[in-house]
N, C-alpha and C positions, 0 to 999 in steps of 0.2 A: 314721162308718159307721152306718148305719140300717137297725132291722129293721119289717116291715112288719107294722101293728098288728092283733091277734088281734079278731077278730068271733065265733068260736064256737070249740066244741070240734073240729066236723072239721075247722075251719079249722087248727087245733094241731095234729093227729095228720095232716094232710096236709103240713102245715109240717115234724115230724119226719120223714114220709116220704121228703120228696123233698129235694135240701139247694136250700138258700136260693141264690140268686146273692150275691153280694158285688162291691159298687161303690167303685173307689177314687178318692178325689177327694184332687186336688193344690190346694195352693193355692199361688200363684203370689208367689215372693219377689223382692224386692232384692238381687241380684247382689251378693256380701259375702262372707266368712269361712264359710267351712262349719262346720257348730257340731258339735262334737265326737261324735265314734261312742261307743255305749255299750258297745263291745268292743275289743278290741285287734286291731289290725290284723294281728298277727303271727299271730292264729288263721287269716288268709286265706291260701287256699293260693297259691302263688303263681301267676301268669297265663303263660299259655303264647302263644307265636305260633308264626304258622306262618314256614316259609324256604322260599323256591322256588328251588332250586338253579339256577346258569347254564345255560344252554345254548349250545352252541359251534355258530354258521349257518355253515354251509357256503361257505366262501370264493371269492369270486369268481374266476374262472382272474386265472391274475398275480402274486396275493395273496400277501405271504407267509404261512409258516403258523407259528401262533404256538402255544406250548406250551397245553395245558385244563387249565384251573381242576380240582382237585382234588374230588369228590363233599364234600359237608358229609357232618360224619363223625355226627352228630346226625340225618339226613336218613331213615333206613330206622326211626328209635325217634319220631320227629314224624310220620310221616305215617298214622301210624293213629290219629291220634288230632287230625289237621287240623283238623275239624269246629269241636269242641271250643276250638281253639287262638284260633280264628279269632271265637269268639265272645265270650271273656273275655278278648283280647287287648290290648281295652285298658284295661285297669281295672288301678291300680297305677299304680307307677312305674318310670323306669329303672333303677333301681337292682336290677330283679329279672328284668334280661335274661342269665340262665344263670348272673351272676355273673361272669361273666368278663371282655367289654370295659366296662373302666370308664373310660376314657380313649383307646381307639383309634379308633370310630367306624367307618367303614367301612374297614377295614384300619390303621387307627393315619394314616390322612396318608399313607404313604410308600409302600407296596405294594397289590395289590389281593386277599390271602389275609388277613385278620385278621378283619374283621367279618362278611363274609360269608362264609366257610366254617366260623364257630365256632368260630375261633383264640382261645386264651387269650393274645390281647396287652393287655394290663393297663398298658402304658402306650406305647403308639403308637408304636411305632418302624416297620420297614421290613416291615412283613407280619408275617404269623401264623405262621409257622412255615419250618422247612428247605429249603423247595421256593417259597418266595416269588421271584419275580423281582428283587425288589429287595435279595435277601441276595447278599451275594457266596457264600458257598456255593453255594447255591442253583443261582445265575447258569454260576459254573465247572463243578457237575456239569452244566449242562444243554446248553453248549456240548461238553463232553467228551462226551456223548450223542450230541449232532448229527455230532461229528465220528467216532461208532463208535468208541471208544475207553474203555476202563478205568482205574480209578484204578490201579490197582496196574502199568500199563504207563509210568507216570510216576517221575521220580526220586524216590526218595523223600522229599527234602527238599521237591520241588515239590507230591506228594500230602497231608504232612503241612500245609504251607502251606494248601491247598486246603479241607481237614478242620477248621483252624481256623479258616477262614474270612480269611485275610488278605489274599489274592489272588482276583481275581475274572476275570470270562469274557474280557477283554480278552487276561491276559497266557496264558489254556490257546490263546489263537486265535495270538496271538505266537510261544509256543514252537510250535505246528504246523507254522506258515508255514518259520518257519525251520528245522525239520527236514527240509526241502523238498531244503535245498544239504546235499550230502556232506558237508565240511569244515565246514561253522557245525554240523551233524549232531554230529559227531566232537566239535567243542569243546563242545558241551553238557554234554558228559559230567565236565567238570571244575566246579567249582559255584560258583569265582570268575566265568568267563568265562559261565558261566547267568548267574548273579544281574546280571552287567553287560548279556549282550546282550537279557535280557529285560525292561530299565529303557530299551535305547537300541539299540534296530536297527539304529543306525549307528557303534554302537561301533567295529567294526573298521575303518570306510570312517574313522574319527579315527584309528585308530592307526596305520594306512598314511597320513596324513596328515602324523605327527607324524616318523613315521623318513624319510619324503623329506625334508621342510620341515628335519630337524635337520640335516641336512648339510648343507643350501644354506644356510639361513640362519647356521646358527652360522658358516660360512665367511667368508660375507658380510662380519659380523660384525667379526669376525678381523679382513678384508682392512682395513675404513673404521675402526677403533679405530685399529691398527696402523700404516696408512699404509704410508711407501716401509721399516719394517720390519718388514712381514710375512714377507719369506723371509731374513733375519736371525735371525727369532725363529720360524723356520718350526716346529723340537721345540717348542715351547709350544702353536703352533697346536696341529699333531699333539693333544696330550695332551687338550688341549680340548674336539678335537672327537669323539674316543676316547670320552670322559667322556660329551657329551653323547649320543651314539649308545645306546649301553648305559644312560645314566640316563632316554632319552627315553620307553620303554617303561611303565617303571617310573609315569613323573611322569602318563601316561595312563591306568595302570589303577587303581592304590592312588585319585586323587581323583574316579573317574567312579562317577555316581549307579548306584545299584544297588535291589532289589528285595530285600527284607526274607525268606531262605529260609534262616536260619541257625537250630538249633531252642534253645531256650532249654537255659541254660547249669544244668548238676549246684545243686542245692540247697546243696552244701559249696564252692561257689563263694564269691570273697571278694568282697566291696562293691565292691573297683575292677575287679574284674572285669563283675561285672552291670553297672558301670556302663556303661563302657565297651562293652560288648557291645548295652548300650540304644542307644546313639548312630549316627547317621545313615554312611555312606562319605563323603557330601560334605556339608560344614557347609550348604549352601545349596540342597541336591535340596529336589524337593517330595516331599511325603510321602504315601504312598497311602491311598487312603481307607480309615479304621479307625483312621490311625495318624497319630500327630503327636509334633514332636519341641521341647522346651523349648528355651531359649537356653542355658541350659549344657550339653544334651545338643549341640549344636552347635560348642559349643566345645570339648568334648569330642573331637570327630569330627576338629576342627584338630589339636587335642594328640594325639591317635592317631597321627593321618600325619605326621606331623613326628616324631615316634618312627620310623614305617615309612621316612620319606625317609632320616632321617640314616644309618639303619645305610646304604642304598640309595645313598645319595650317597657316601659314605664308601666301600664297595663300590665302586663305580663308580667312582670316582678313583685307586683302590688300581689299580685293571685298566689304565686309560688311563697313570699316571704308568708304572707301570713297564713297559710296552709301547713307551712313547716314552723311557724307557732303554735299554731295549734297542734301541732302532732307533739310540739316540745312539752308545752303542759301537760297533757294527756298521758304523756310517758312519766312525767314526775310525780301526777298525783297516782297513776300507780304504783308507780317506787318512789319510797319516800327516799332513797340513799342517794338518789339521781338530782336532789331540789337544787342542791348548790353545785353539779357537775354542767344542770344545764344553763344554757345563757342565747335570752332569746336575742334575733336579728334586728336590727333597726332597719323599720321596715321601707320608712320614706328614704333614707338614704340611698339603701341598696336598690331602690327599685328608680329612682332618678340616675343613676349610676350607672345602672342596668338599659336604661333609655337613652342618654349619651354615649354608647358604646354599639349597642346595635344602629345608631344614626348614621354613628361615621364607621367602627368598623365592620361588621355587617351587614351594612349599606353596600358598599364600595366591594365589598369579597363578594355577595350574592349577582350584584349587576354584571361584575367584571365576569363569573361564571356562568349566568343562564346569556347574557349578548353577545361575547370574547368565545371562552372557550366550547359552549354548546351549540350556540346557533350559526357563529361562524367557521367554527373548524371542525368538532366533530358531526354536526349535522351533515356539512357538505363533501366529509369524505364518507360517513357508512348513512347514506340517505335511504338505501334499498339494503340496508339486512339492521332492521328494526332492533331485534336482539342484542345484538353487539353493540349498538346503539345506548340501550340501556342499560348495560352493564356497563359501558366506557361512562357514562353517566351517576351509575351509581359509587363507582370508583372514585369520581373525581367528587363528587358528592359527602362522600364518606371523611376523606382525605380535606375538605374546606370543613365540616363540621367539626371533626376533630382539631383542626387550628384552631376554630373558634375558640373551643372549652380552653384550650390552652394559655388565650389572651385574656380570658374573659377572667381567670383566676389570677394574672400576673397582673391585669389594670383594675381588679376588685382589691388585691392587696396591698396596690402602688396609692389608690385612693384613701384606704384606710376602713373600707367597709366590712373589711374581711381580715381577718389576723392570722398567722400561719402559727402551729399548736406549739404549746412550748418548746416541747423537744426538738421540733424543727429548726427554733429560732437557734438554740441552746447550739 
């Protein structure tokens, strides 16, 4: 910088007069390392920008209408001061954008509430906050919105799910639909038959599936085992198919996937308790988003119901054997020619027998058919033509109850509870 050389004295006192212009000359570098500030950087205040908040355009007739972005909650304290924002915006670095997304970018990737509305999401996950669309929260209050509805009108077990985010907009539009029927209405209110028909809309259309099919087939069954001694050993049929009537229910609801609306367990709970209670209803359901299940939480889920079947089988045997006692005596002291023809059941045996066999196999065929083949294969190919649905359902249904009868007479006569009729042995 150059001052312009003095010739006289008025030239100086018109010099102090009036100020000098000042000319700055650049000179022109090799693109390189910028050489060190003789300050700290930290004395800079930090750089402001501006935000231009969304606006929501008026939707074409048709349209659906989709929920508005929320105001940036920083929007009414930046905009007096835009000018400003907009001119020292970009000097710095990112690292002094509010402090807050340091990793989400414009909503973290997964939602559209984080970078643009001045969410503090600090590491990208699904939006910026409670009202993101992509939170399950989120999602279920807003569907519960649309459909005019309160949390506090929900069971409570479904509300608490909702609050913590476990369930999302799908199953508040599920349980609506289905409060539609009276009777599916009514059984809601019990929070097994929730948590089952809110995992599987077709729960019920299986379990009228399963008590037709167990009569015919277990019959069936019976008749091509047994041969020309089916009405010989007709009390055995009986018992049988007693048993499987009453255990068919059971063997439907304890293994069918369900929806996670159980609230966690007292703090003075014991270790096999939590454990337990972590673990899946069916070793093999898929698990909803949020939530996933280890391999021994899965195996778990086995040792669970095999606990539930046995006492259930065991039950269930106890009712059919002595049911078919009684109908044995009843038939002899009508006929007296029948006294020594009949021969009652041993009824503890067969009905422990009958308990260890639906534990493990019963167990293991029903899990591996309503997790395996219903939910994972045929579900996800006829998801939209219901019908076919359930007739591929009923088929495959038919076809595992019929194996049953068939094991269930080869390991009742492999035990000794059961005896194949003389001519058979003969």
């Amino acid at each position: 910088m150059a001052l312009p050389p003095s010739s006289s004295a008025s030239s100086l006192s018109a010099a102090s007069a009036q100020p000098t212009p000042l000319h700055l000359h650049l000179t022109s570098r090799a693109p390189g390392r910028l050489p060190l500030l003789p300050f700290s950087r930290a004395a800079l205040p930090p750089p402001l920008r501006a935000r231009i908040p969304r606006t929501n355009l008026p939707a074409a007739p048709g349209t659906p209408l989709h929920r508005a972005l929320p105001p940036p909650p920083s929007a009414s304290a930046s905009s007096s001061s835009s000018s400003s924002s907009i001119a020292g915006g970009g000097f710095g670095s990112d690292e002094a954008d509010d402090g807050h997304n340091h990793h989400g970018g414009d909503g973290g990737g997964g939602g559209e509430g984080g970078g643009d509305d001045g969410g503090h999401n600090d590491h990208g996950g699904e939006g910026g906050g409670d009202e993101s669309p992509g939170d399950a929260r989120g999602e279920a209050l807003f569907v519960l919105a649309q459909l005019g509805r309160k949390l506090d009108t929900l069971p409570s077990d479904l509300a608490a799910a909702i609050e913590s985010g476990r369930i999302g907009g799908d199953i508040v539009s599920r349980f609506s639909e289905l409060e539609a029927n009276g009777f599916i209405k009514w059984l809601l209110q019990f929070e097994g038959f929730r948590e089952r028909l809110l995992a599987d809309e077709l729960f019920l259309t299986k379990l009228g599936i399963e008590c037709v099919i167990g009569l015919v087939a277990k019959t069936a069954a019976e008749l091509q085992k047994r041969g020309d001694n089916f009405f010989k050993e007709i009390e055995v049929v009986i018992s049988d198919v007693v048993m499987a009537i009453v255990a068919d229910v059971m063997l439907v609801y304890l293994p069918a996937p369900t929806i996670g609306l159980k609230p966690p367990l007292a703090r003075n709970a014991s270790a096999i308790a939590n454990f337990f209670s972590s673990c899946p209803d069916n070793a093999f359901q898929i698990a909803l988003a949020g939530r996933s299940f280890t391999l021994v939480q899965r195996l778990g889920a086995f040792v669970r119901n095999a606990a539930k079947l046995l006492a259930v089988g065991t039950t269930a045997s106890f009712i059919g054997t002595s049911v078919t006692n009684t109908v044995l005596k009843a038939k002899a002291a009508v006929n007296k020619d029948l006294e020594d023809e009949v021969v009652e059941i041993p009824v503890v045996q067969t009905s422990v027998a009958y308990g260890v066999y639906m534990a493990i196999s019963s167990n293991l065929r029903y899990q591996l058919l309503a997790g395996v083949i219903e939910q994972r294969i045929l579900e996800p190919l006829l998801h939209n033509q219901k019908l076919l649905l359930s007739a591929m359902s009923f088929i495959v249904r038919t076809g595992n109850t019929f194996l049953g009868s068939l094991l269930w007479i080869d390991y009742a006569r492999w035990i000794g509870v059961q005896k194949a009729h003389d001519h058979e042995e003969a």
